[in-house]
C-alpha positions as CSV (number, residue, x, y, z in Angstrom):
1,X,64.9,140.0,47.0
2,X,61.8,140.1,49.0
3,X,61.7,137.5,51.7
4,X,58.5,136.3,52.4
5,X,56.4,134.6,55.7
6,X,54.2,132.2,55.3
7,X,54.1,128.3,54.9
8,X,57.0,127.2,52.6
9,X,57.8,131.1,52.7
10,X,59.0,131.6,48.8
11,X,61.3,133.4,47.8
12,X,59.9,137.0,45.7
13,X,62.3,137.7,42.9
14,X,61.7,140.8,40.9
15,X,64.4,141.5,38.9
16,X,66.7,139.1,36.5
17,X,69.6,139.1,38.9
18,X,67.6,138.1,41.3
19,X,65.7,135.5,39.7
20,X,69.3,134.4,38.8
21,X,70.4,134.3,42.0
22,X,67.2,132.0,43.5
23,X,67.4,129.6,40.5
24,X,71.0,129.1,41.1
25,X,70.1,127.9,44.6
26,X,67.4,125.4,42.8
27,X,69.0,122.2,43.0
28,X,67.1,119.0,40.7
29,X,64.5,119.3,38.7
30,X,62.5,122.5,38.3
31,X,58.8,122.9,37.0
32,X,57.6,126.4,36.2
33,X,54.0,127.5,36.5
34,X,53.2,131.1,34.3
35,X,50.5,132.9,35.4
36,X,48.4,136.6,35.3
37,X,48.0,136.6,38.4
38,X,44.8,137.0,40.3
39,X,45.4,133.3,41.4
40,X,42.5,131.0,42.0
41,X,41.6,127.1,42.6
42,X,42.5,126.3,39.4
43,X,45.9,128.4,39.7
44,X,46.9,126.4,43.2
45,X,45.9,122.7,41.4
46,X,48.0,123.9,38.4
47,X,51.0,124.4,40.3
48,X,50.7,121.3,42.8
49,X,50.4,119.3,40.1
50,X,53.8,121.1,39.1
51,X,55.3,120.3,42.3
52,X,54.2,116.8,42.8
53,X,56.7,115.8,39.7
54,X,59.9,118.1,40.5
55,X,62.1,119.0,43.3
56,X,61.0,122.6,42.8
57,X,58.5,125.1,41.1
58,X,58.8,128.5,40.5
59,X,55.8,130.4,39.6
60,X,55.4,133.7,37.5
61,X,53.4,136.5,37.9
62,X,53.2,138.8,34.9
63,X,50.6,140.5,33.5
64,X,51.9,140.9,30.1
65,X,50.8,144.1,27.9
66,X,51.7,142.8,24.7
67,X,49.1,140.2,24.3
68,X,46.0,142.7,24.9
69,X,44.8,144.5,22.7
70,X,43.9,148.1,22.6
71,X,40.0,147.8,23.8
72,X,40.7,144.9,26.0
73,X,40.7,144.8,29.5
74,X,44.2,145.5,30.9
75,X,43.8,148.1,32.7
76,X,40.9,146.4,34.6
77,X,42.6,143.0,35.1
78,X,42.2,142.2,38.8
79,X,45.8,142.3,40.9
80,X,45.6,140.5,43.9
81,X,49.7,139.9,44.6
82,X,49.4,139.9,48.9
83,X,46.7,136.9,47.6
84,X,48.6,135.5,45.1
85,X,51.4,134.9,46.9
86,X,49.4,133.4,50.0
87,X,48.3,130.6,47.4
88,X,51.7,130.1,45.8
89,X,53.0,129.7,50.1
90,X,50.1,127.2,50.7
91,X,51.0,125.4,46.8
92,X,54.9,124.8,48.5
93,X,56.3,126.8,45.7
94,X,60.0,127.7,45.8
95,X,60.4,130.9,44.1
96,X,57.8,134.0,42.6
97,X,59.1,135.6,39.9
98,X,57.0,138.7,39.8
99,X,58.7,141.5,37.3
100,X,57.2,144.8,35.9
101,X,57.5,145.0,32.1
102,X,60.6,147.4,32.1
103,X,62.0,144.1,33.1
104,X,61.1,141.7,30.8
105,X,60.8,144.2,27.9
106,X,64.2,146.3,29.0
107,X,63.9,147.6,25.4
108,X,60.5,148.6,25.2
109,X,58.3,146.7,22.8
110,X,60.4,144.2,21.3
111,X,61.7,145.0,18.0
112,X,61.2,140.8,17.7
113,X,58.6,138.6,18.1
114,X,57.6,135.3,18.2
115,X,55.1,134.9,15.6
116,X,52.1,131.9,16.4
117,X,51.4,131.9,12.4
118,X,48.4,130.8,10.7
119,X,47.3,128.5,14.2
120,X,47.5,131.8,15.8
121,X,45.2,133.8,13.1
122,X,41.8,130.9,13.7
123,X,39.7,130.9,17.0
124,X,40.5,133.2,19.4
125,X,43.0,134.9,17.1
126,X,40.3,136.0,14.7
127,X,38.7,137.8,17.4
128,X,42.1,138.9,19.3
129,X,44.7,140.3,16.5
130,X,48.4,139.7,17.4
131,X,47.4,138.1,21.0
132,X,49.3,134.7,20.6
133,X,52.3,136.6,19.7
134,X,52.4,138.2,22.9
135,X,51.9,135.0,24.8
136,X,54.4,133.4,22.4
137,X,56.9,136.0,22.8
138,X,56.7,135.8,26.9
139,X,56.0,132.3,27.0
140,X,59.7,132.0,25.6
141,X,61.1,134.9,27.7
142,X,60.0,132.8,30.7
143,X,60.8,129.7,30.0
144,X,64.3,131.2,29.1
145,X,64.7,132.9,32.6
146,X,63.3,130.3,34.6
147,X,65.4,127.5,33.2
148,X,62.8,124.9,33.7
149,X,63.1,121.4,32.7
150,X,58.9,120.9,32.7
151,X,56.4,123.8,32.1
152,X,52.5,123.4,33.4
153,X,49.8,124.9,31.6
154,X,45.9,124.3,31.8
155,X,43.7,122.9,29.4
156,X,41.1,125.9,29.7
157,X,43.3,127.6,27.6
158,X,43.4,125.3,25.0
159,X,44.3,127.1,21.7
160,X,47.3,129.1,24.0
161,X,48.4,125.2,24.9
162,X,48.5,124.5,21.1
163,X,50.8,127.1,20.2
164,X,53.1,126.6,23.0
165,X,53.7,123.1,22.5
166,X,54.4,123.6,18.6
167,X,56.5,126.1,19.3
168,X,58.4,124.3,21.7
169,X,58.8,121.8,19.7
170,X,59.5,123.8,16.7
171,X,62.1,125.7,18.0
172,X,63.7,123.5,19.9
173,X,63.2,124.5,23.4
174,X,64.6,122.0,26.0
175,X,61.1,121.9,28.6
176,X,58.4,119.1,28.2
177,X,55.2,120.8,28.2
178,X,52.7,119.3,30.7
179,X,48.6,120.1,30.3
180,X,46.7,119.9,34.0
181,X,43.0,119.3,33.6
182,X,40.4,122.3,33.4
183,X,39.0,122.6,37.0
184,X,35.6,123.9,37.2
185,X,33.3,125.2,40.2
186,X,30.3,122.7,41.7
187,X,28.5,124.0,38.8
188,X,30.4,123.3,36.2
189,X,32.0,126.6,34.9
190,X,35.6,126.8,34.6
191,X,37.4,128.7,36.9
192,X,38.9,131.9,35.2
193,X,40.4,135.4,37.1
194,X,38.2,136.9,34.5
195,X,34.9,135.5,36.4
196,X,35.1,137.9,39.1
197,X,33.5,140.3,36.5
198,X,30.4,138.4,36.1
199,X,27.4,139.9,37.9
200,X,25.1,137.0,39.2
201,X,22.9,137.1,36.9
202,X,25.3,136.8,33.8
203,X,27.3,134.1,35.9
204,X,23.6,132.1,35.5
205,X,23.7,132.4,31.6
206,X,27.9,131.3,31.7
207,X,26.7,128.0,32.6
208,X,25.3,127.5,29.1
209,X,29.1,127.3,27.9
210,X,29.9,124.3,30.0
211,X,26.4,122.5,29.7
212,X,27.1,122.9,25.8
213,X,30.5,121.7,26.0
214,X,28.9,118.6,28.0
215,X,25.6,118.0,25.6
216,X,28.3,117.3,22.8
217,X,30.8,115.3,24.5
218,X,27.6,113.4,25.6
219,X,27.2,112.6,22.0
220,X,30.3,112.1,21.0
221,X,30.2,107.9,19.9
222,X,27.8,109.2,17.3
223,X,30.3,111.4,14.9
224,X,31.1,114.9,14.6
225,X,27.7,116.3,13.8
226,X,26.3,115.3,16.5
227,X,28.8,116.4,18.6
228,X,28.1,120.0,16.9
229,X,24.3,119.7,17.0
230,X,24.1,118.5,20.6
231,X,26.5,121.6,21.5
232,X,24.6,124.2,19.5
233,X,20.8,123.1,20.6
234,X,22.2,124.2,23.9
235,X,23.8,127.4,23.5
236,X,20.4,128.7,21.0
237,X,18.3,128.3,24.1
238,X,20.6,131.4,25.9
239,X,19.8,134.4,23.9
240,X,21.8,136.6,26.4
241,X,25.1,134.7,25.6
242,X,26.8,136.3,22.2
243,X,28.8,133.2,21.3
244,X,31.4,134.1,18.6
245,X,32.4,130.4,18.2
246,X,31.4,126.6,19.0
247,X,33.6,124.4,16.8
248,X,34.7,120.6,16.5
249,X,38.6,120.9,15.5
250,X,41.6,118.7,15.7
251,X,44.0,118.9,18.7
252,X,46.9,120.1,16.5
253,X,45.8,121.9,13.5
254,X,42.7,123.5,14.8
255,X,40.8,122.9,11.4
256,X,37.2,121.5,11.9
257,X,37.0,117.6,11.7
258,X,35.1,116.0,9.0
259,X,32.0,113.8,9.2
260,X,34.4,110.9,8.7
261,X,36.8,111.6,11.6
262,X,37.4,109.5,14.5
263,X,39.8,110.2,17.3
264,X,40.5,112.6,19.8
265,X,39.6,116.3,19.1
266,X,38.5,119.7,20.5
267,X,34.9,120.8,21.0
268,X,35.8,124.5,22.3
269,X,33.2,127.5,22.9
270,X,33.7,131.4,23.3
271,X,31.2,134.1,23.7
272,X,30.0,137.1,25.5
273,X,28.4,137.4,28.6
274,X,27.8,140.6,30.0
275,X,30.7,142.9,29.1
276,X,33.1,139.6,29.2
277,X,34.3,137.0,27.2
278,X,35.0,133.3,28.4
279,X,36.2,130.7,26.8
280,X,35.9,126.9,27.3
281,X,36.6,123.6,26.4
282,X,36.4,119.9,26.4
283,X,38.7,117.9,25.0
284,X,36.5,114.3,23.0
285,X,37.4,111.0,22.3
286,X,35.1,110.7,18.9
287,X,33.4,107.8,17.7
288,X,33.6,104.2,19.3
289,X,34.3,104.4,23.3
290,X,33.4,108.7,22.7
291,X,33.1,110.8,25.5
292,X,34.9,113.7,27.8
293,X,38.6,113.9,28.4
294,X,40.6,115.4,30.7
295,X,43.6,115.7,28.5
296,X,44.7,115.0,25.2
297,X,46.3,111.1,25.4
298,X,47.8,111.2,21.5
299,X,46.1,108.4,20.6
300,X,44.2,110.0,18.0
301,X,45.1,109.7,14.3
């Protein structure tokens, strides 16, 4: 294992022995943060949140191939471990699992996967074929390996959230799984690794994602359509974002609300910009007392 300097100098596990070996010396409760890499703010609040509630946190980096598909950006994805690993020293984290996929998938492609089933196939699965299956299928390696008692994973990537919790709950993993809030530059765009492609000028037209998400959320005491209408008069006024979707769904089924609902539910965006896609969302108390949430409560219908 590679020892590390730095502040609370983690401890770099690369292989399953050795990630064995660290988590053996883990003693009370253990959070685990899953990441990409290419770390940012958002990344560093994620995992102190994690390590404000535990003893210790063990972070992973793994960029995993199974849940791109064959024209997305892999190959391009930025990798930024000497930085990466700086943020997880500053965060106090305990242990970095950082594998290659030999050893995750020692086999190859696995001849088994977890399958994210019709919740998978809506939203960002209709555009990304098979992608929740490879996040499934790792999410469960990980949390398997690690042996975490509480998993933390950001709102931003809401849908992803979805799926993990059902399928924690499905199959009857023994974690809790903990959402942190979306955190967003000054300007209101949420922080991604995947905004380091935007040139300036596209960065200027991303904002429209966020200001929509806020125009409907704004709106939200007055019902569902005027949750959509205040999101979509925003979004018309960019012609240079290619928005794929901009939908009002619940928080567990992902089906768009009726007129009728009231309760908590998803207003989420995604769309093109440039040559990338970003996705965002704001999670809305609809009807009486409407608004912005940070996180889901459950104390909708």
């Amino acid at each position: 294992m590679e020892q590390q300097p730095g502040r609370s100098t983690p401890i770099v596990a690369r292989s399953r022995d050795e990630l064995a070996d660290a988590r053996r010396r883990l003693t009370g409760e253990v959070s685990v943060v899953m990441t990409m890499g290419a770390l940012h703010h958002g990344h560093a609040t994620l995992i102190r949140t994690a390590r404000a509630g535990a003893d210790h946190v063990i972070v992973t980096i793994f960029l995993n191939p199974l849940q791109f598909g064959p024209k997305e950006d892999l190959s391009r994805y930025p990798r930024t471990f000497d930085d990466d690993l700086e943020i997880c020293a500053a965060a106090g984290v305990d242990v970095v699992f950082a594998p290659t996929p030999d050893v995750v998938y020692p086999d190859g492609d696995p001849a088994v996967l977890v399958s994210a089933g019709a919740l998978g196939s809506v939203l960002e699965g209709r555009s990304r074929p098979g992608h929740f299956d490879g996040v499934l299928t790792v999410v469960g390696k990980l949390l398997h390996l690690t042996g975490g008692e509480r998993a933390f994973f950001g709102q931003k990537d809401a849908q992803q959230l979805v799926l993990i919790r059902r399928m924690v709950r499905d199959l009857d993993f023994p974690v809790e799984v903990v959402a942190v809030p979306t955190v967003r530059e000054p300007d209101g765009l949420a922080m991604s690794s995947r905004n380091t492609y935007l040139a300036p000028s596209d960065r200027e037209v991303a904002l429209c994602l966020s200001r929509a998400l806020r125009a409907g959320a704004a709106v939200a005491v007055d019902g569902p359509s005027a949750v959509r209408r205040g999101a979509r008069a925003v979004v018309v006024e960019e012609p240079l974002a290619l928005i794929d979707y901009l939908v009002l769904v619940h928080p567990e089924t992902l089906q768009d609300v009726p007129e009728w609902f009231r309760g908590e539910a998803l207003l989420a965006v995604a769309g093109r910009v440039g040559t990338t896609r970003l996705i965002d969302n704001f999670p809305v108390l609809v009807g009486p007392g409407g608004g912005a949430l940070e996180v889901f409560t459950g104390s909708g219908p």
